[in-house]
N, C-alpha and C positions, 0 to 999 in steps of 0.2 A: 850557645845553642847548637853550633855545627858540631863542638866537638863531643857532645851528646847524641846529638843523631847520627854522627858516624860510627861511635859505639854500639848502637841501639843498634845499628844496620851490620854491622860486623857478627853480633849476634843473629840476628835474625838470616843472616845468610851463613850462618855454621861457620865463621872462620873459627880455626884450632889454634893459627900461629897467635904467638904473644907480639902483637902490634901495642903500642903505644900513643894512646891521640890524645897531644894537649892543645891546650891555647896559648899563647900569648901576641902580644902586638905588632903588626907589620913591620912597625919604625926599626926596630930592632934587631928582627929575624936574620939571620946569616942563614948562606947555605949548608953550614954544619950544623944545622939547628934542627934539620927536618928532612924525611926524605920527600914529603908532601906538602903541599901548604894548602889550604883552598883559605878562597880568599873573596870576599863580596868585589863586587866590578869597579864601585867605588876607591875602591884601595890598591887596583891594579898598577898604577902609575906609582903607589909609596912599593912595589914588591919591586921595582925596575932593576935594584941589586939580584937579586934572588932569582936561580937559573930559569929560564923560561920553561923546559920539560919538567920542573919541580912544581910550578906554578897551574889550580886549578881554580878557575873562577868560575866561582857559582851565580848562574843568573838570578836565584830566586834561594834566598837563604832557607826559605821555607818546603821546596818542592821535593818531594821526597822520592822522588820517581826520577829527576835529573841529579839527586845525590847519589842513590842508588848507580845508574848508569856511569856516572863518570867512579866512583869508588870501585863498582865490578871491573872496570877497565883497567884500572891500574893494579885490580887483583889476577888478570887475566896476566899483566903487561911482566905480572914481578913472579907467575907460578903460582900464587898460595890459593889452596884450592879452598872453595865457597859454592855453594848453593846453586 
């Protein structure tokens, strides 16, 4: 579901650049596996490997106005221009 809505939103805010947003499991994730992770709160303590500025926890998997915010931010933080 996140990495749907961050797609959805990446459209909707005009990104051009070719980003890539997959899933997979926290247990496993490396730092070379992503430049981002977001991640439910629940599962913050399984990301403890996983750099702390890589790591975005979302409070509400569903709010799309706090996905939005932190996604623009890290669109702000890295250049790529958006909406």
């Amino acid at each position: 579901m996140v990495q749907m809505n961050i797609q959805n939103l990446l459209n909707q805010e005009n990104v051009k650049e070719n980003i890539e947003v997959t899933h997979s499991d926290v247990g496993s994730a490396t730092a070379a596996d992503a430049d981002y992770f977001f991640l439910d709160p629940t599962l913050e303590t399984a990301a403890a490997g996983l750099p702390e500025d890589k790591v975005i926890i979302l409070k509400s998997l569903v709010d799309a106005n706090e996905l939005k915010e932190k996604v623009n931010a890290i669109l702000d933080k890295e250049g790529i221009a958006h909406d």
